[in-house]
C-alpha atoms as one frame of an Amber mdcrd trajectory, in Angstrom:
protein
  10.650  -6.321 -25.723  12.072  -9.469 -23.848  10.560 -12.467 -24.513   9.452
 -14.478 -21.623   7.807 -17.494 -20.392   6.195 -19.304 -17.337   6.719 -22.345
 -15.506   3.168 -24.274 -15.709   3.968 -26.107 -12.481   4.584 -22.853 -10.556
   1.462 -21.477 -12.828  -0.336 -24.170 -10.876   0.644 -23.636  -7.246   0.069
 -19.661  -7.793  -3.574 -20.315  -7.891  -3.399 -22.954  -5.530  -2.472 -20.552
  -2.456  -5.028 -18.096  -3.856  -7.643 -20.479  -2.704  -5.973 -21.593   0.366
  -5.458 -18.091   1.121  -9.317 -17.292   0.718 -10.806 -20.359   2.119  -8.830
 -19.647   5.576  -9.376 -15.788   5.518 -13.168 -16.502   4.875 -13.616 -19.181
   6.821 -12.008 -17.538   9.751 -14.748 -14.366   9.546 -17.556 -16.907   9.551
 -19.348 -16.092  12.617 -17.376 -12.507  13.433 -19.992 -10.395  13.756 -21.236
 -12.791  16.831 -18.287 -12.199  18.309 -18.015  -8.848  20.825 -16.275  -6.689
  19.718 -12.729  -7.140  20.653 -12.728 -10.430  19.584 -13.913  -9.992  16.235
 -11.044  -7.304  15.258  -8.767  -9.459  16.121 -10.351 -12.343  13.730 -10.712
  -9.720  11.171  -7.148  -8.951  11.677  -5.769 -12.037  11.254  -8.344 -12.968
   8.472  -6.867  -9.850   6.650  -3.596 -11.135   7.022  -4.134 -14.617   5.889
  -6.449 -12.672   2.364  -3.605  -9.859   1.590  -0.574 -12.016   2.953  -2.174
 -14.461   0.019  -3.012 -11.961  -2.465   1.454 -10.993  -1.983   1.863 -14.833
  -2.068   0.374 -15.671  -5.273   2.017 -12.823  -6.788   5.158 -13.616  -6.276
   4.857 -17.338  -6.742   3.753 -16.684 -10.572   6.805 -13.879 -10.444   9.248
 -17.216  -9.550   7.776 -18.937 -12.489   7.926 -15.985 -14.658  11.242 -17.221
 -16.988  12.974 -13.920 -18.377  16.122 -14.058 -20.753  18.152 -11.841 -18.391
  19.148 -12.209 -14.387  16.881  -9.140 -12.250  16.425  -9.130  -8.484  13.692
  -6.464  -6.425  13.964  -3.953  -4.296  13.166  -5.174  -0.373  11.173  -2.400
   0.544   8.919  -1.970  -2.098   8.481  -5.677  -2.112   7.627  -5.541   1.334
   5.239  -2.538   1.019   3.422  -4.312  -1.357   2.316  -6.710   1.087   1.255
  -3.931   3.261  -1.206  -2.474   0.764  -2.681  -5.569   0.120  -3.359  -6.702
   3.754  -4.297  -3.305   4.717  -6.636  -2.941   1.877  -8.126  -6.204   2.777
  -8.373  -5.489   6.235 -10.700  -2.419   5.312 -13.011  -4.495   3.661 -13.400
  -6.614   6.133 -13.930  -3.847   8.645 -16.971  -2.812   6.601 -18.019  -6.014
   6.210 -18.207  -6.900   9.699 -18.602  -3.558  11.520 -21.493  -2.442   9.554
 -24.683  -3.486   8.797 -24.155  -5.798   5.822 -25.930  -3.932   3.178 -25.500
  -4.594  -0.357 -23.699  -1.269  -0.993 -21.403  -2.371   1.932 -20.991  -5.889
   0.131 -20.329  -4.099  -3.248 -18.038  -1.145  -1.544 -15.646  -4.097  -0.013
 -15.696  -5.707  -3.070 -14.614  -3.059  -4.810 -11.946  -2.190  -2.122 -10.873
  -5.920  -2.470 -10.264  -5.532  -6.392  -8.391  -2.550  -5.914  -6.364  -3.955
  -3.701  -5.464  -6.848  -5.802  -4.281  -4.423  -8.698  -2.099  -1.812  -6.162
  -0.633  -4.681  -5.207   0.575  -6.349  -8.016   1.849  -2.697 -10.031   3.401
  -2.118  -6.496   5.240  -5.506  -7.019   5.725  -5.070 -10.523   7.464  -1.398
  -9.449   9.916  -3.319  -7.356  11.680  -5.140 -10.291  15.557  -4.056 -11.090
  17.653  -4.513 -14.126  14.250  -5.338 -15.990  11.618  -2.895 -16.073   8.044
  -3.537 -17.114   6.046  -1.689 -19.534   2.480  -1.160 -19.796  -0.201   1.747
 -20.809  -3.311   2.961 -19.327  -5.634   0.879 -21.414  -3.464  -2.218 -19.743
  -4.177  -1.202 -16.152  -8.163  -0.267 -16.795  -8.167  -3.758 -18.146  -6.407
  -5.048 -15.222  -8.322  -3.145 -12.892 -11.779  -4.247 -14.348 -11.259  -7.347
 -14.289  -9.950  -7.713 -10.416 -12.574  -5.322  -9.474 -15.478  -7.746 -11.159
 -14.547 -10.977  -9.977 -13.621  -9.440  -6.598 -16.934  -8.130  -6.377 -18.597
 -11.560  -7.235 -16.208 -13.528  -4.125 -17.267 -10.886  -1.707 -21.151 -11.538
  -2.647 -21.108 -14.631  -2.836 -19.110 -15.255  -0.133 -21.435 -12.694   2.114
 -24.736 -13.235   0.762 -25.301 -16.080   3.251 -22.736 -17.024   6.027 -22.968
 -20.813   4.858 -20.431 -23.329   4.548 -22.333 -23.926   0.790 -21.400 -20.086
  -0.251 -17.933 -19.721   1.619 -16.397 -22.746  -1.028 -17.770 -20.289  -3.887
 -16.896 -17.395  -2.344 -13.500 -19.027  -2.128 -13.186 -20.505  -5.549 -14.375
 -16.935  -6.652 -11.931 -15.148  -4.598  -9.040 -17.389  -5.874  -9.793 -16.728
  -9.563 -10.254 -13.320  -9.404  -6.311 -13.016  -7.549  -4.986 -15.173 -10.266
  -6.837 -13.665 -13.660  -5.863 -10.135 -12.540  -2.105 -11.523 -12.298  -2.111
 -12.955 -15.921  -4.369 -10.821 -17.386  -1.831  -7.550 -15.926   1.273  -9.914
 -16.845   0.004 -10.679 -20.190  -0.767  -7.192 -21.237   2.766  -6.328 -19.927
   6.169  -6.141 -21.786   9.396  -6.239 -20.141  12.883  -4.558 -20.911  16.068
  -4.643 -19.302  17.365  -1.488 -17.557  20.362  -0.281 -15.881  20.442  -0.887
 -12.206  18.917   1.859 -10.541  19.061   3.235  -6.880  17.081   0.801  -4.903
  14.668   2.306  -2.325  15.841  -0.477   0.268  18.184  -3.646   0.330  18.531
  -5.538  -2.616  16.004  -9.538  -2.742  17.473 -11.761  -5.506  14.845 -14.249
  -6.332  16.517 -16.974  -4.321  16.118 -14.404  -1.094  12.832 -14.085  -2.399
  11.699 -17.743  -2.773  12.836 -18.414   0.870  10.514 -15.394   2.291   7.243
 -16.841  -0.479   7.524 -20.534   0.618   7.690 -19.408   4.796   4.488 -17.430
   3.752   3.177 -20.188   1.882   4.000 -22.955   4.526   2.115 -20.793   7.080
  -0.824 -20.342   4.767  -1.074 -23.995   3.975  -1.007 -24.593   7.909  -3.931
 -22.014   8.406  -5.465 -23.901   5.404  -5.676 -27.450   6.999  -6.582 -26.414
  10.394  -9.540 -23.982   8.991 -10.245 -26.905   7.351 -10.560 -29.258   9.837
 -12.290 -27.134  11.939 -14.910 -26.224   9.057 -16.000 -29.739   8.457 -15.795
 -31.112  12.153 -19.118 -32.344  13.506 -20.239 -29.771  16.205 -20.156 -32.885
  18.663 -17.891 -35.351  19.071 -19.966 -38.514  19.298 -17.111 -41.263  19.079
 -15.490 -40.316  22.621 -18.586 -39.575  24.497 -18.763 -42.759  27.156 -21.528
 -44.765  26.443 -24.722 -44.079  28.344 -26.345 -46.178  30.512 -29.421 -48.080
  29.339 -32.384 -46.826  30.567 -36.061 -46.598  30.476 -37.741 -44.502  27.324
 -37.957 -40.658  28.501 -41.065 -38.805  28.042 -40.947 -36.836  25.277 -39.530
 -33.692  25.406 -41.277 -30.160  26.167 -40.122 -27.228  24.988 -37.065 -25.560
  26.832 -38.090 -22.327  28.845 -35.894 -19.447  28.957 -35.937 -19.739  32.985
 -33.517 -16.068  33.017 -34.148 -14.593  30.026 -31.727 -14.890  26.506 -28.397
 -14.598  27.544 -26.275 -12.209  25.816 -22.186 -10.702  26.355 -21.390  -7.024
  27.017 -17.824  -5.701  27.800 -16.952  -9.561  29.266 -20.339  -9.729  31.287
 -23.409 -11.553  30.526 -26.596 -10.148  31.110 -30.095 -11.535  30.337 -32.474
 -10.065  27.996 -36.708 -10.797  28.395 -37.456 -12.940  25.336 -40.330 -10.560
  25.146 -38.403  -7.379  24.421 -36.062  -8.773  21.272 -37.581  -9.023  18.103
 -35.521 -11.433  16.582 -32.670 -13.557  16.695 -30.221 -14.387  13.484 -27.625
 -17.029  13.002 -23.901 -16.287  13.260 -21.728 -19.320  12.690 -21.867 -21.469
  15.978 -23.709 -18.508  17.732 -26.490 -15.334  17.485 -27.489 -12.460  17.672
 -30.232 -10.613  19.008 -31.934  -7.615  17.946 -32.877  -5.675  21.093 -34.257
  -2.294  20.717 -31.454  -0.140  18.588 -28.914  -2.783  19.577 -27.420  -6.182
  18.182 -26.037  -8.074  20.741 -23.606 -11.557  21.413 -25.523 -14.355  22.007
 -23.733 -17.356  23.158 -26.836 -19.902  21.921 -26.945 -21.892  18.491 -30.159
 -21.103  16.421 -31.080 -24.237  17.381 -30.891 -24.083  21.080 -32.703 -20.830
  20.502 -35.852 -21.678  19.119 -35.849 -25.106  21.231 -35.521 -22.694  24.376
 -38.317 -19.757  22.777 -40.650 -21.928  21.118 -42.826 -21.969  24.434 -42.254
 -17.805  24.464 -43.976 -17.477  20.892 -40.312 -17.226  18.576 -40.951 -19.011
  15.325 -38.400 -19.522  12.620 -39.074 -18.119   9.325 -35.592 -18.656   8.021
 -32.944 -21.059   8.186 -30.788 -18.147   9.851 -33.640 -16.721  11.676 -35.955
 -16.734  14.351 -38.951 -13.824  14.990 -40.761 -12.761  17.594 -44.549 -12.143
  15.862 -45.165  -9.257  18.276 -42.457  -6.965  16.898 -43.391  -7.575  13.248
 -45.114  -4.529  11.515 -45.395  -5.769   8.556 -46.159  -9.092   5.577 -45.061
  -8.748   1.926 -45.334 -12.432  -0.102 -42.655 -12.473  -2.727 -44.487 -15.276
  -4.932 -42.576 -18.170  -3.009 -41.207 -16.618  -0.013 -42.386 -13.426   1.778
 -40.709 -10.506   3.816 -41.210  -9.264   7.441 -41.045  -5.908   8.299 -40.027
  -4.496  11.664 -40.422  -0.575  11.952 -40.030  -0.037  15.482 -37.144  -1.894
  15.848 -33.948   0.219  15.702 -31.456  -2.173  14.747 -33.426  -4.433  12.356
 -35.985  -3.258   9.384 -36.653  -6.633   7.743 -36.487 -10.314   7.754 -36.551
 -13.296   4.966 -39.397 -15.546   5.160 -38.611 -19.090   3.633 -41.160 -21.076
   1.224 -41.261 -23.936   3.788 -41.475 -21.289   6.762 -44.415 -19.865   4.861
 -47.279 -21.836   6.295 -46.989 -21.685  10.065 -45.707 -18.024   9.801 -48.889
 -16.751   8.227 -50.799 -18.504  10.376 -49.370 -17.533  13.504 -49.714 -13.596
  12.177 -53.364 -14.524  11.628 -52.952 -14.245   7.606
């Protein structure tokens, strides 16, 4: 077996675009599902991009670093089907993720779709490699795979457990980790020995080739990176170029804003209004909502906010950070020691509903508990 080495500093920036790549691809989903439809597979496309295009990145980063006693090169097509797998395999995941109801065998299915990804990937990569071949047993991959497939699982829960910006930095830091262990662990439980060139599949990507195509990918996830991240801690309002207003007399204080033609919501590029009577409840989605009407979940262009400011005078209450109820389409109260749980058995497209310990109080009361 060849001995070999790594350069810490490209070690370093390996696990650095791993969590650029999974901030941006996160961040960009945040607030999909609020999206109609056409819109939101085109975010999850590019999301899956950004998330496999990363996964590919990191790879081969740690593959520049990785310092082998003898010259090799890889083979251009299987290098660049690599890349494939992983963003297509990513791309399914988020297509469960975001075009089903968000279960928690839908969160552990993508997860588990994500980890596998991670590990095709890299042996796809690894497959690629001329005039050195690696070497590695079953017991090597099951190791591999276990490990992507666990911490992949823990990004994608963590991550979708609660659309906040709170569990998207975890999600990301999770996400990051679980790219780079499966690399090292996979690398470390690998041997390498040289080979005879072989009949290459496609055109032949010496590492210098190779660096040029990682650091364009790189530079464009970077760029993704910092205007994600702009974008993800930018006040909602921009308060310093608003003209001043002019001074006036104190305003009453405010009622309660009506909803005059119902809650507005987007179908097939119309909008249509819905009577705040007939939807049961209304859930945060990034900057937007959505309402659950009947068997349907529907665009809403309000914020949360604006929602229960406008339905507080129709009887909505919030009993969730992310959520706001309509007590006439509740079935059902369980209390949870702390918090509680609504039930909604006649509507079609939602069955239940967190209560929050500080939503506790007026919620019971306004159910008559």
């Amino acid at each position: 077996m060849l001995d070999f080495s790594h350069n810490p500093w490209l070690v370093a920036t390996s696990l650095a675009v791993a969590l650029m790549a999974g901030f941006t691809g996160l961040s960009l989903t945040r607030g999909a599902n609020a999206l109609p439809d056409a819109r939101r597979k085109i975010v999850v496309a590019l999301a899956a991009v950004v998330l496999g295009g990363g996964i590919w990145s990191m790879h081969f980063v740690a593959m520049l670093g990785l310092q082998l006693p003898i010259l090799f090169f890889y083979d251009a097509l299987i290098t660049l089907i690599s890349a494939l797998v992983a963003i297509l395999m990513v791309g399914l995941a988020l297509l469960l993720l975001h075009f089903r109801e968000r279960s928690p065998q839908v969160i552990l299915g993508a997860g588990v779709i994500v980890g596998l990804g991670i590990v095709v990937m890299h042996y796809v990569g690894m497959a690629g490699m001329q005039l050195c071949r690696p070497v590695y047993g079953v017991l090597d991959v099951v190791i591999s795979t276990v490990a992507s497939v666990v911490l992949s699982i823990l990004a994608i829960w963590v991550a979708y457990d609660a659309r906040t910006q709170r569990n998207i930095v975890l999600g990301t830091v999770c996400f990051g980790f679980a790219v780079f262990s499966m690399h090292f662990v996979a690398i470390l439980l690998t041997g390498f020995l040289p080979s005879e060139a072989a009949a290459v599949a496609g055109p032949a990507l010496d590492n210098q080739v190779l660096a040029m195509g990682v650091t364009l990918a790189v530079f464009l996830i970077c760029g993704a990176f910092l205007l994600t991240g702009i974008t993800f801690i930018a006040p909602q309002e921009d308060t310093e170029t608003a003209p001043p207003e002019p001074v006036a007399e104190p305003a009453p204080t405010p009622q309660p804003l009506a909803a005059t033609a119902g809650v507005p919501f987007e179908r097939e590029g119309q909008t249509f209004f819905a009577d705040p009577t007939q939807v049961a409840a209304i859930r945060a989605e990034g900057h937007y909502t959505v309402l659950y009407l009947g068997a349907e979940k529907l665009f809403c262009p309000w914020s949360i906010t604006e929602a229960a400011n406008r339905l507080e005078a129709s009887g909505f209450l919030r009993a969730h950070r992310s959520y706001l109820i309509n007590p006439s389409h509740v079935s059902s109260f369980e209390r949870n020691k702390d918090n509680g749980t609504l039930y909604f058995e006649t509507v079609e497209s939602l069955s239940k509903v967190p209560v929050s310990r500080s939503r506790m109080g007026p919620l019971r009361e306004a159910l008559g508990l």
